[in-house]
MITORVEX-847964 format. One record per residue (C-alpha): residue number from 1; y, x, z. Coordinates in Angstrom, 2 decimals, padded with zeros to 5 digits, m for minus. Example, Ala and Ser with C-alpha at 12.3 -4.5 7.8 and 13.67 -1.06 7.14 Angstrom:
BEGIN
+-----+---------+---------+---------+
!   n !      py !      px !      pz !
+-----+---------+---------+---------+
!   1 ! m004.50 !  012.30 !  007.80 !
!   2 ! m001.06 !  013.67 !  007.14 !
+-----+---------+---------+---------+
***
This chain:
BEGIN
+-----+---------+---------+---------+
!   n !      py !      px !      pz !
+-----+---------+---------+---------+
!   1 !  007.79 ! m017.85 ! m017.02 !
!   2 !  008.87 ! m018.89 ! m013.40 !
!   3 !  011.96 ! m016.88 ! m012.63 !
!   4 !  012.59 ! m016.65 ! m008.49 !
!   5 !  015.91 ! m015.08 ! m007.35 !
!   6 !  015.46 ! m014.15 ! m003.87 !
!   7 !  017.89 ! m012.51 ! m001.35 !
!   8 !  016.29 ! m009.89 !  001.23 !
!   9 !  017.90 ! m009.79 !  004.57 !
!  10 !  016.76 ! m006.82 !  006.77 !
!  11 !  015.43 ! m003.54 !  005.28 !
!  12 !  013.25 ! m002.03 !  007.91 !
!  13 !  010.17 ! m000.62 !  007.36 !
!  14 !  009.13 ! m004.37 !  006.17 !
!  15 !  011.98 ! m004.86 !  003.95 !
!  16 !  011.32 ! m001.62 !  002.22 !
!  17 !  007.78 ! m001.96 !  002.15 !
!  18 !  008.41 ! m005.53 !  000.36 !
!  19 !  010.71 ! m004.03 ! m002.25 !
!  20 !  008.26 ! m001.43 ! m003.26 !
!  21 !  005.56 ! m004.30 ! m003.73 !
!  22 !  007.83 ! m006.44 ! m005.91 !
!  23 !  008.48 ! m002.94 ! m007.88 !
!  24 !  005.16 ! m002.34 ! m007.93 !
!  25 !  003.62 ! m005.88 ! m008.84 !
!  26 !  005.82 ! m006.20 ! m011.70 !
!  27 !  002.86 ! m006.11 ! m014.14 !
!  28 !  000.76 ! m008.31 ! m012.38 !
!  29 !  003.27 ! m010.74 ! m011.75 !
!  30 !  004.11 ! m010.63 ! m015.55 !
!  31 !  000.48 ! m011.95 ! m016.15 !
!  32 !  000.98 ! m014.08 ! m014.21 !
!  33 !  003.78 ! m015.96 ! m015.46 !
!  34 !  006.53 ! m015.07 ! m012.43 !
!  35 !  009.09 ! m012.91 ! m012.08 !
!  36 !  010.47 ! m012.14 ! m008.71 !
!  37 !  014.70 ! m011.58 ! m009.27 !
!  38 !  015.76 ! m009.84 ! m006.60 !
!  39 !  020.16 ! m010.65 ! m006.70 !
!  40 !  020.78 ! m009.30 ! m003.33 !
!  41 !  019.54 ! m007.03 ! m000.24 !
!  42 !  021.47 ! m006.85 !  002.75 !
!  43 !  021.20 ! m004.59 !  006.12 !
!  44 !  023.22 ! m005.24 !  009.42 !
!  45 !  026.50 ! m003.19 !  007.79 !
!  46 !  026.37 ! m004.30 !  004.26 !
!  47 !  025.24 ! m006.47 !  001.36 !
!  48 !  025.01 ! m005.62 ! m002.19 !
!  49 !  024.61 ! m008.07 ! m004.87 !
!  50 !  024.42 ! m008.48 ! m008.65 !
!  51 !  027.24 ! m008.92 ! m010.89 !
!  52 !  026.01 ! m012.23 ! m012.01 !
!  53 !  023.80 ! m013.88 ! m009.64 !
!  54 !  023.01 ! m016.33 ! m012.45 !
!  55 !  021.96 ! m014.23 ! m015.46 !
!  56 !  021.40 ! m010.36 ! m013.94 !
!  57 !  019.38 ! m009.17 ! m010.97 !
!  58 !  019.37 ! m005.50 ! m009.01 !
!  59 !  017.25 ! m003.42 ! m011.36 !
!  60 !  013.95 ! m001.55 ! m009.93 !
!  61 !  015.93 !  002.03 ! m009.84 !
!  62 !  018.45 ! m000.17 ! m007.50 !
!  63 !  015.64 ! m001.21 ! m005.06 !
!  64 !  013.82 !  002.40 ! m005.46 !
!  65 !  017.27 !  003.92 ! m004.34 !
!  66 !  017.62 !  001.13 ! m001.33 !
!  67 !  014.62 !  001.85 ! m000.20 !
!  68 !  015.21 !  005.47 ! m000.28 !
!  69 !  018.47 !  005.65 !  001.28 !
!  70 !  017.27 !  003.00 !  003.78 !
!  71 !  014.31 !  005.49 !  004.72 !
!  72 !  016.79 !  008.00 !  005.58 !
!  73 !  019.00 !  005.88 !  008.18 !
!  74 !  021.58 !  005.31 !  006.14 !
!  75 !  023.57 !  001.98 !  005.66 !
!  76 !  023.36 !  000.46 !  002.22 !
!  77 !  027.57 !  001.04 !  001.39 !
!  78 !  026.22 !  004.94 !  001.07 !
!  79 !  024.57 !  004.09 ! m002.35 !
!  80 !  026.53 !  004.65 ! m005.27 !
!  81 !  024.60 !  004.34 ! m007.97 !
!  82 !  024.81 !  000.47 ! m008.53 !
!  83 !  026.38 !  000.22 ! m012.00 !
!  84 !  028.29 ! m002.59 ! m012.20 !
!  85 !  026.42 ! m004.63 ! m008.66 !
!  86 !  028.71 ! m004.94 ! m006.11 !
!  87 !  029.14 ! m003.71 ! m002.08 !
!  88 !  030.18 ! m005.77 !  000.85 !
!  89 !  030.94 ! m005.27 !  004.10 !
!  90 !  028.84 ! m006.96 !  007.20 !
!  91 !  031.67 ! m009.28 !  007.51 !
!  92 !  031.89 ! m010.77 !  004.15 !
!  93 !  028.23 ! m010.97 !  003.60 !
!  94 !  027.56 ! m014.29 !  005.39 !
!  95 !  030.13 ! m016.02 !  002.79 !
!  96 !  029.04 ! m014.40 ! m000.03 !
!  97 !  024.99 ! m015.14 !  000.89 !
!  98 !  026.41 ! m018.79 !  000.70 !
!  99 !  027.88 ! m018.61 ! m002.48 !
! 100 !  025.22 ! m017.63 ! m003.88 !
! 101 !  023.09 ! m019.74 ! m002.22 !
! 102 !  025.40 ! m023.10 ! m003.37 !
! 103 !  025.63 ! m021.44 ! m007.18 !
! 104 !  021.95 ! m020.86 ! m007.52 !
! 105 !  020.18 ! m023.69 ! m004.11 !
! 106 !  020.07 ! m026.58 ! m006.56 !
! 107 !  019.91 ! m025.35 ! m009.47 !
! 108 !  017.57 ! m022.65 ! m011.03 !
! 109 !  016.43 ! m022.37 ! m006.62 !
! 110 !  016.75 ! m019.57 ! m004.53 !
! 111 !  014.59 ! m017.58 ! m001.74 !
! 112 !  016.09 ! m016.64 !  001.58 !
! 113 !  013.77 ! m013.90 !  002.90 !
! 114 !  014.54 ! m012.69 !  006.25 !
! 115 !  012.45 ! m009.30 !  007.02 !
! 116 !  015.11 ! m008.56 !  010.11 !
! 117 !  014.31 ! m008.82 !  013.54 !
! 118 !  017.77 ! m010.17 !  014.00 !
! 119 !  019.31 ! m013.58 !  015.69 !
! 120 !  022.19 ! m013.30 !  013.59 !
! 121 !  019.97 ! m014.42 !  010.30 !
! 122 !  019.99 ! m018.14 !  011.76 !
! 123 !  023.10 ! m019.73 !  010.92 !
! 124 !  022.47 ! m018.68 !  007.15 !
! 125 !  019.66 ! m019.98 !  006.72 !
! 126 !  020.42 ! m023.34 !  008.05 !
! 127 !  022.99 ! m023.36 !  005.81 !
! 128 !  020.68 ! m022.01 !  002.68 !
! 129 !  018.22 ! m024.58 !  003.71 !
! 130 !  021.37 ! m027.76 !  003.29 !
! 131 !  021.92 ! m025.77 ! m000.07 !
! 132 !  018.28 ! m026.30 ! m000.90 !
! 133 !  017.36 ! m022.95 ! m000.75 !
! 134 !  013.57 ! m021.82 !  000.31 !
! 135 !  013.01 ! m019.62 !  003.68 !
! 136 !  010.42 ! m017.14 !  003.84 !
! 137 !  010.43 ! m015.56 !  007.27 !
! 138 !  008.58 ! m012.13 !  008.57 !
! 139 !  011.58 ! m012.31 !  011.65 !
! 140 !  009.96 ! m014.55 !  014.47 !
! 141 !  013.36 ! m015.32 !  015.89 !
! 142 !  014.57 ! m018.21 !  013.42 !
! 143 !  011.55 ! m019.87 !  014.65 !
! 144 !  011.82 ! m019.21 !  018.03 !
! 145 !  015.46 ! m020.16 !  018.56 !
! 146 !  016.66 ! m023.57 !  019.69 !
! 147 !  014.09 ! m026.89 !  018.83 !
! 148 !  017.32 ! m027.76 !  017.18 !
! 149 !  017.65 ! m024.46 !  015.01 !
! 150 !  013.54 ! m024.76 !  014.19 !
! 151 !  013.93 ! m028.31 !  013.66 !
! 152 !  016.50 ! m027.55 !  010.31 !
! 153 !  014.43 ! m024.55 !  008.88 !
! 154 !  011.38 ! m027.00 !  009.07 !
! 155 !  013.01 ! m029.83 !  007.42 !
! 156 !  011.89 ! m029.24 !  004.37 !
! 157 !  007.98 ! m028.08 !  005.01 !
! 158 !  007.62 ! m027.34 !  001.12 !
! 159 !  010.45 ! m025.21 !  001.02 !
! 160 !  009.53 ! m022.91 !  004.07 !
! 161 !  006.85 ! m020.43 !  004.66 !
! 162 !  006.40 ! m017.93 !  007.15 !
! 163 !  002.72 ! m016.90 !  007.27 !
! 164 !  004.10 ! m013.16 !  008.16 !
! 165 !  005.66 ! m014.38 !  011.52 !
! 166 !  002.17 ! m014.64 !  013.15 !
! 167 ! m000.97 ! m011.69 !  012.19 !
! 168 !  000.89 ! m009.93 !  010.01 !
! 169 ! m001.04 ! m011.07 !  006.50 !
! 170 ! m003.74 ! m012.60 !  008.02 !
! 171 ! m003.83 ! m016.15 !  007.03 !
! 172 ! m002.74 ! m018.14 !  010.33 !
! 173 ! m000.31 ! m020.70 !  009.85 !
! 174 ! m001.55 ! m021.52 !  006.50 !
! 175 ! m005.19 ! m022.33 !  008.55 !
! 176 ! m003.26 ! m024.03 !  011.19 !
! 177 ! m002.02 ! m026.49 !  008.58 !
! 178 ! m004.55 ! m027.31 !  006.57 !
! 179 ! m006.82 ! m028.12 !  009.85 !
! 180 ! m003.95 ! m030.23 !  010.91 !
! 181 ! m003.33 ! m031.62 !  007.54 !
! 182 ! m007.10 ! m032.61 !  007.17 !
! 183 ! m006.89 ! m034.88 !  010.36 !
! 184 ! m008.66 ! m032.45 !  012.49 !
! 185 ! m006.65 ! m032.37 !  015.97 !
! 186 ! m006.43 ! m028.92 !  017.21 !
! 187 ! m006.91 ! m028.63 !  021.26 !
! 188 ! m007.05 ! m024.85 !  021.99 !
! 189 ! m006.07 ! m021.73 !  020.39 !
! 190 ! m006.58 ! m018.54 !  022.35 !
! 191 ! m005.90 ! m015.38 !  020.26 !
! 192 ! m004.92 ! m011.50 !  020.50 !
! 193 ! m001.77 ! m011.41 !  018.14 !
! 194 ! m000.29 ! m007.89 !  020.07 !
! 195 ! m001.73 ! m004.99 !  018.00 !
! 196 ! m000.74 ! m002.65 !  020.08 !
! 197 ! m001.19 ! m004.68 !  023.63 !
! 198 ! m004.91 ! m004.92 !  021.70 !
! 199 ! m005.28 ! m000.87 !  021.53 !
! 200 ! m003.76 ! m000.60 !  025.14 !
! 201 ! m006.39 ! m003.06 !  026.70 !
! 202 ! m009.41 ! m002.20 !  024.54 !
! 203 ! m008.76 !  001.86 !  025.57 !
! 204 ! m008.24 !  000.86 !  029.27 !
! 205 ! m011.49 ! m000.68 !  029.39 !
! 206 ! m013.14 !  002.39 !  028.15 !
! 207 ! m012.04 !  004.02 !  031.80 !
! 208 ! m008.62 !  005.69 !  030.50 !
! 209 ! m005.40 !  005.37 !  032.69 !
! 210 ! m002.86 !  003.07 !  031.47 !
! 211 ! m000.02 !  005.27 !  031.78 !
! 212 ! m001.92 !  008.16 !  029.39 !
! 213 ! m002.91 !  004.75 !  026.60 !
! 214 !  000.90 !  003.97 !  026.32 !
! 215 !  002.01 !  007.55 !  026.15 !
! 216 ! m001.22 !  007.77 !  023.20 !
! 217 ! m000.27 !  004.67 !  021.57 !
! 218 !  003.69 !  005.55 !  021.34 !
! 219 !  002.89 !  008.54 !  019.99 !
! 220 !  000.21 !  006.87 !  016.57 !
! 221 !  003.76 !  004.79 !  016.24 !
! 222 !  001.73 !  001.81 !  017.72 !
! 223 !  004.47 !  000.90 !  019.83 !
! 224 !  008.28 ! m000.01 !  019.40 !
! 225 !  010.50 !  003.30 !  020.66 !
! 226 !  010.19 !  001.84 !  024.02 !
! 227 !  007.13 !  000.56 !  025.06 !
! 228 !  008.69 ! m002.00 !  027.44 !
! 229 !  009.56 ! m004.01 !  024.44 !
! 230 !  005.42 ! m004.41 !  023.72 !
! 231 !  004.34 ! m004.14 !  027.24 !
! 232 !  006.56 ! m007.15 !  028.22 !
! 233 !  004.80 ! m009.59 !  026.25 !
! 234 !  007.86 ! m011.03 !  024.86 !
! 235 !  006.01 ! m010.67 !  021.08 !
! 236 !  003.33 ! m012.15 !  021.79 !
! 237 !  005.24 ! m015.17 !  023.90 !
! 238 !  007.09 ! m015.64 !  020.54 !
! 239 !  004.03 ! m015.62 !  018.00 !
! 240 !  002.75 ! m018.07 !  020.78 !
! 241 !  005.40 ! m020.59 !  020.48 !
! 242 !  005.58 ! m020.63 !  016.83 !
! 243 !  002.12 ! m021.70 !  017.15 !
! 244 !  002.67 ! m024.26 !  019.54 !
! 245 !  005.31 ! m025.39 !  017.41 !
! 246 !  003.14 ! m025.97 !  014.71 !
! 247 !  000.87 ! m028.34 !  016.76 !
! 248 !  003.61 ! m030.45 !  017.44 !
! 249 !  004.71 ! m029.24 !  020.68 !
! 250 !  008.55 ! m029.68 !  021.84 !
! 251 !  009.04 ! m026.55 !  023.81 !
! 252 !  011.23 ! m023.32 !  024.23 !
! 253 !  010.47 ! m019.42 !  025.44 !
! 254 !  011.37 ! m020.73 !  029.00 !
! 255 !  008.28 ! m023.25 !  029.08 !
! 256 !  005.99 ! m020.22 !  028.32 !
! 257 !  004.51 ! m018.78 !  031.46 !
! 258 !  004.48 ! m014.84 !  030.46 !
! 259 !  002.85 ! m012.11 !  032.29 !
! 260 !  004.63 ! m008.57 !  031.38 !
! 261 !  002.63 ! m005.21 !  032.33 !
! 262 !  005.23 ! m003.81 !  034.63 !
! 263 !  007.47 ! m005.07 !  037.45 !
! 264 !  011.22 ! m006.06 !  037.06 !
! 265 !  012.94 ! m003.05 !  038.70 !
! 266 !  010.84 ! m000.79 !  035.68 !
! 267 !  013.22 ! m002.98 !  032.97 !
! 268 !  015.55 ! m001.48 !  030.36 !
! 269 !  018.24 ! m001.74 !  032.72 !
! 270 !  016.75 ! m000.12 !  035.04 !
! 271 !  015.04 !  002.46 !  034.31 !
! 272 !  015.19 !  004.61 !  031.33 !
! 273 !  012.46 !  005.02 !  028.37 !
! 274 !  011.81 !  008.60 !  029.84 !
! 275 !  012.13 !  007.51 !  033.09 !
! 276 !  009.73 !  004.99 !  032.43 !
! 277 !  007.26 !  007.03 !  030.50 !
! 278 !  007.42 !  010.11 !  032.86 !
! 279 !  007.40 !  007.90 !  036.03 !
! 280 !  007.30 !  004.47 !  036.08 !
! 281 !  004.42 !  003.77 !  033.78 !
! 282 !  001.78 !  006.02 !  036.28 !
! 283 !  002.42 !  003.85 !  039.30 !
! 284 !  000.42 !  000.89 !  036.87 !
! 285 ! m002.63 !  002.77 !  037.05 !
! 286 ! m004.33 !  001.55 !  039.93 !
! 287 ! m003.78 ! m002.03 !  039.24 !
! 288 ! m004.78 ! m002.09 !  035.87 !
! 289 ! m007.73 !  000.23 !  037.02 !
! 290 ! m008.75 ! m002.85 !  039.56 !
! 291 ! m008.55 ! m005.48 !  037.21 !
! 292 ! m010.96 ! m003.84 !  034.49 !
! 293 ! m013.35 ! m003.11 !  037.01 !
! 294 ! m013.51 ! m006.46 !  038.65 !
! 295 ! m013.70 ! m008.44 !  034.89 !
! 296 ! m016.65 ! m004.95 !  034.37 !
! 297 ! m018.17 ! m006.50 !  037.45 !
! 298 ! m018.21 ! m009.96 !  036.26 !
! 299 ! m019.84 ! m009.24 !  033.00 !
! 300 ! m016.41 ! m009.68 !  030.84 !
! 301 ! m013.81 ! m007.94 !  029.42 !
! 302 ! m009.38 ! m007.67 !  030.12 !
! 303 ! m007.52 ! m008.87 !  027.21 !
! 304 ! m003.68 ! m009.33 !  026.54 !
! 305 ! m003.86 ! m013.35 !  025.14 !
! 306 ! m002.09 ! m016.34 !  024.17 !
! 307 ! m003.67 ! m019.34 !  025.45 !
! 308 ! m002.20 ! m022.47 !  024.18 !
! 309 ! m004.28 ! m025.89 !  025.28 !
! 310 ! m002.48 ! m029.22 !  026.39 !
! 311 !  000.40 ! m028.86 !  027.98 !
! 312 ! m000.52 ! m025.32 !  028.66 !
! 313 !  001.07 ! m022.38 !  026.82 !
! 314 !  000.76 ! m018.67 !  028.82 !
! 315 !  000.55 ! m015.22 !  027.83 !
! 316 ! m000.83 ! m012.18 !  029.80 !
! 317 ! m004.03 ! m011.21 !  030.66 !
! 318 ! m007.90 ! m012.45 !  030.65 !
! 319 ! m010.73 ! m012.32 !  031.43 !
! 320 ! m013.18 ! m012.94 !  028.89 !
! 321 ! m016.48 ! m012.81 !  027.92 !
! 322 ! m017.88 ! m009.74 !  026.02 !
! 323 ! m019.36 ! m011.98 !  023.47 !
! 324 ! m016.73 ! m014.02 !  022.14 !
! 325 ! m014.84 ! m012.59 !  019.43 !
! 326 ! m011.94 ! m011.64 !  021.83 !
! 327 ! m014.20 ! m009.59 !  023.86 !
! 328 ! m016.05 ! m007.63 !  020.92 !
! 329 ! m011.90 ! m006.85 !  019.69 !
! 330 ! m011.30 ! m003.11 !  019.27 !
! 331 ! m008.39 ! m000.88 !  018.37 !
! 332 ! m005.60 ! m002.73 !  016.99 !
! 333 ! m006.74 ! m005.88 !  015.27 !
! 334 ! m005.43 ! m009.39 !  015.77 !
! 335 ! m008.08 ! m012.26 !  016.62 !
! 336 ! m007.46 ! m015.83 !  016.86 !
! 337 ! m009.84 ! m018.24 !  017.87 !
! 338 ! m009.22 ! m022.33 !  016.84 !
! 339 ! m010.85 ! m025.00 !  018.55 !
! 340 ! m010.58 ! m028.63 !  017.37 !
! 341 ! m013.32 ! m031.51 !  016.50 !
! 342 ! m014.76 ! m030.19 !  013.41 !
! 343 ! m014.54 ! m025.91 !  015.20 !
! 344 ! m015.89 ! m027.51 !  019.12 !
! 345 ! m018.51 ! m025.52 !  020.22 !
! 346 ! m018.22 ! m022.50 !  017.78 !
! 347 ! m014.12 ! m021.81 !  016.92 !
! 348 ! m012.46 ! m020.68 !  013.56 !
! 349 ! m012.31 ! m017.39 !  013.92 !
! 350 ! m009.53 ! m015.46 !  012.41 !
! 351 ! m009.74 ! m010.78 !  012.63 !
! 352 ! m008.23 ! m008.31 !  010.97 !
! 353 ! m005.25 ! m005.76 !  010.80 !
! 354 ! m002.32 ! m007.56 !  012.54 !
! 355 !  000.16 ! m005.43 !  012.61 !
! 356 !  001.86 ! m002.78 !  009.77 !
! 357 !  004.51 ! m002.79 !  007.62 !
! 358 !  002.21 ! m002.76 !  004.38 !
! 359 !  000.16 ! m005.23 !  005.40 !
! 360 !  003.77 ! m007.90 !  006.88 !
! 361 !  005.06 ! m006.99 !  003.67 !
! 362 !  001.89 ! m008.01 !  001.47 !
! 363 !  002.22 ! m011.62 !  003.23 !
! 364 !  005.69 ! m012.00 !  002.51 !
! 365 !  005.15 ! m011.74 ! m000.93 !
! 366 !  002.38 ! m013.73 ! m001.15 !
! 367 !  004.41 ! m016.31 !  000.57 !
! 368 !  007.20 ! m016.37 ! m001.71 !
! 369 !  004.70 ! m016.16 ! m004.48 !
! 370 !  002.83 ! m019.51 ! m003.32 !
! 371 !  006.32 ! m021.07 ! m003.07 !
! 372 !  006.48 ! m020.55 ! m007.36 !
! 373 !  006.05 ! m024.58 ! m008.09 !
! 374 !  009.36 ! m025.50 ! m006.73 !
! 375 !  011.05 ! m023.47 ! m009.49 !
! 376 !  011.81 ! m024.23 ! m012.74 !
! 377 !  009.85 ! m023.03 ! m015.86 !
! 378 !  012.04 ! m020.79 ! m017.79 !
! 379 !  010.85 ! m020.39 ! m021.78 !
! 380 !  011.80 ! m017.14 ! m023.70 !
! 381 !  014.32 ! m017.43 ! m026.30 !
! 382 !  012.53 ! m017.36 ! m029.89 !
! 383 !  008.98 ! m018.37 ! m028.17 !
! 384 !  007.75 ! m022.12 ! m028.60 !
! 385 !  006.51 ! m024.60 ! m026.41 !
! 386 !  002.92 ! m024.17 ! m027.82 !
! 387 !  003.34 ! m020.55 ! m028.00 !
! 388 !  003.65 ! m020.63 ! m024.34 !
! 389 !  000.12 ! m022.32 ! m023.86 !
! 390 ! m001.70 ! m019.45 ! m022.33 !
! 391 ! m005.24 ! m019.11 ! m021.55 !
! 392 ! m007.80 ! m017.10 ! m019.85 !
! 393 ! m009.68 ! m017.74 ! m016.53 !
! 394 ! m008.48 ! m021.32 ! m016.75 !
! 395 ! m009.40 ! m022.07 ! m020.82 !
! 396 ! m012.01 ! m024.28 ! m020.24 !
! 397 ! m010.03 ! m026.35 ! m017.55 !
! 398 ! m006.96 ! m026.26 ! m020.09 !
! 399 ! m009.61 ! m027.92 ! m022.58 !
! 400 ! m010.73 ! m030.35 ! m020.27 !
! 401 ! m007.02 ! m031.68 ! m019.67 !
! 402 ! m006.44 ! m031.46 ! m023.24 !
! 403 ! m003.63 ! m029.20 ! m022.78 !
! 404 ! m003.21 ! m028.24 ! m026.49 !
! 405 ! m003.42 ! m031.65 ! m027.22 !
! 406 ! m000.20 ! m032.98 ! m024.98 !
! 407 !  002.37 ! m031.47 ! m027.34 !
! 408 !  005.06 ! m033.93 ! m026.56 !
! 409 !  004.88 ! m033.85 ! m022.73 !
! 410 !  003.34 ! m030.79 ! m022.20 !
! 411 !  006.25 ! m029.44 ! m020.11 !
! 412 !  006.36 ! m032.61 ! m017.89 !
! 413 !  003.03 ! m032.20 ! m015.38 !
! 414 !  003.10 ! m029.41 ! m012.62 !
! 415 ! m000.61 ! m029.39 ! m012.90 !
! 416 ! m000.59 ! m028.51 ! m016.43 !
! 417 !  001.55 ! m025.53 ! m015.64 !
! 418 ! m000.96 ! m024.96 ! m012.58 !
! 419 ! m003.45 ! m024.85 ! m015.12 !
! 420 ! m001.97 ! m022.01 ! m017.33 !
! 421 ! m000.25 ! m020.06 ! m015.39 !
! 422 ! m001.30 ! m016.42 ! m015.36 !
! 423 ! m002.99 ! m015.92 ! m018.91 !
! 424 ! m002.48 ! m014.10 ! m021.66 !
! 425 !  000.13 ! m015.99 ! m024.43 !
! 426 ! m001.42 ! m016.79 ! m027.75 !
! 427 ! m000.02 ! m016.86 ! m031.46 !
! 428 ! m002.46 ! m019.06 ! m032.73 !
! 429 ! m002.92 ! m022.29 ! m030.03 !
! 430 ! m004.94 ! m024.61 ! m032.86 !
! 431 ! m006.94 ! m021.58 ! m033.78 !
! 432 ! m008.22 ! m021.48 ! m030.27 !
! 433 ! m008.37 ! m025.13 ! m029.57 !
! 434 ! m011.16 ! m024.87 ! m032.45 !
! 435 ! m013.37 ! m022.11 ! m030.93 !
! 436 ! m016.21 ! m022.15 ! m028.63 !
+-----+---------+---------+---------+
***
């Protein structure tokens, strides 16, 4: 069984929504051979943790009550049914993160996962990752930060994933690597990775004012509680530069040319949300109006993109043809087009749902699930070695390597465990060895 103890920083709608999968999963997982420990959970105000970080774990009416509580506003410090887990204040929870984190880094391994959409994560896991921790990221800001900050939390490429940073669950960085670890040189991505900047444009094109699209899409919960914080393209600029990043490029937020849908003196400190939304937002209209008519005019389509080719790395709006896969994009879903030697003339194309808490939450766990080789096996007291040869979809591969057969050294090759992970345990190993 691999045993992961994780610590959950941030328990927005994410952090909930990844709690209630673990919960949920349990059975699966089980059959799977993992167990996912959960030892602490911490908001902005508070961190609560298990009594022993080494032996116990929160228990799943513990997470159910988090999540509840959580749901409700509340700060985590307002839960008191935690038995004997413990309660700490915001102030203490950055020392006691890295206590953990040095008891448990090197040892049995821990996972950092940071569902915030805070700054303040950063220093902690730096530190986690010099403790040998693993990082698994939904919050785009660790990655964003300083090439200094993102050039510690990448140290270690095995021990970091953060697939959830860019599309939600849809599998973008892992693509990104594998074309770059194949040798393929990637040239130019150009994707929508703004669900909701996606719904604004794809609505404007069908003739609707802009100012009645943002009212529509703040009110489906499409946008953040002020729409400024979508509409400025700030997201998107992020999920850009992590994707720069990852093609090897050395630059910050401030190298990023970024168009934002409305003027400076319509900013947060200007002008207020209802300001904005009563006011502001209408005087947009006509421009916005122009633009879709002119691309209409051309044949093509307005879309909210990243473009990110050379030296080049912008984010606003494009025109684009109605035939790519950009220009066909409805509604709310994220599309990413990759162009490299092998993908020249026709691009990897990567669509679906990009944004929602369910979906974030589903590649955050899948993430810290695909980071299960770097810990240790852990064998149930009473159960044998041989007794833990399992088999199912993989039998006839766990034939082929002779895996009943390596009785002395069974436990030495990660490939072996790769092999029989996730089946059903046996009482009777030579029994099946001897059929079919």
């Amino acid at each position: 069984m691999k045993i992961i103890p994780l610590i959950l920083m941030g328990c927005g709608g994410v952090g909930r929504q990844l709690l209630q999968h673990i919960v949920s999963c349990r059975s699966l997982h089980a059959k799977q051979g993992v167990h996912l420990r959960v030892v602490g959970v911490s908001d902005s105000k508070s961190l609560i943790i298990a009594s022993d970080v080494k032996q116990k774990e929160l228990d799943d009416n513990i997470l159910a009550e988090v999540c509840r509580v959580k749901s409700d506003g509340s700060s985590l410090s307002k839960i008191t049914s935690l038995g004997e887990s413990q309660v700490f204040s915001n102030s203490e929870s950055r020392t006691k993160v890295l206590d953990i984190a040095s008891i448990l880094g090197k040892s049995t391994g821990l996972a950092l996962v940071d569902c915030s959409a805070s700054s303040e994560t950063i220093g902690v896991l730096k530190e986690g990752v010099n403790l040998g921790c693993c990082v698994v990221l939904a919050n785009k800001k660790p990655l964003t930060s300083t090439l200094e900050d993102y050039d510690k939390l990448v140290s270690h490429p095995r021990r970091i994933r953060h697939e959830s940073t860019v599309g939600a669950g849809l599998p973008v960085i892992s693509s990104i690597n594998r074309i770059i670890s194949s040798g393929d040189p990637i040239h130019r991505i150009v994707g929508s990775l703004s669900g909701t900047l996606g719904y604004v444009m794809s609505e404007v094109e069908d003739g609707k004012p802009l100012s009645q699209v943002v009212k529509s899409a703040k009110s489906l919960g499409y946008t953040e509680p002020d729409p400024r914080d979508d509409l400025s393209g700030m997201d998107v600029a992020r999920k850009a530069l992590i994707l720069a990043r990852l093609l090897g490029k050395r630059i910050d937020l401030g190298s990023i040319k970024i168009e934002s849908l409305y003027p400076e003196e319509m900013g947060p400190n200007k002008m207020s949300v209802e300001d904005f939304l009563n006011g502001g937002v209408v005087k947009l209209d006509n421009n916005i109006e122009e633009r879709v008519k002119k691309a209409s005019l051309n044949g093509n389509v307005l879309r909210y993109v990243c473009v990110i080719e050379g030296a080049r790395c912008d984010v606003g709006i494009q025109e684009l043809p109605k035939n790519l896969a950009l220009g066909r994009l409805r509604g709310s879903d994220n599309v990413l087009e990759i162009y490299s030697r092998c993908y020249s003339e026709q691009p990897l194309v990567i669509q679906g749902a990009g944004a929602g808490n369910d979906t974030t939450a589903a590649g955050v766990l899948a993430d810290i699930l695909d980071i299960q080789d770097l810990f240790p096996w852990k064998k149930f007291e009473g159960v044998s070695q041989l007794e833990f040869a399992m088999y199912s979809t993989y039998k006839n591969a766990a034939k082929r390597l002779k895996v009943f057969e390596c009785q002395n050294n069974f436990w030495s090759g990660a490939s072996l465990l790769n092999v029989v992970r996730g089946c059903s345990m046996v009482n009777n190993v030579q029994s099946l060895h001897g059929s079919d």
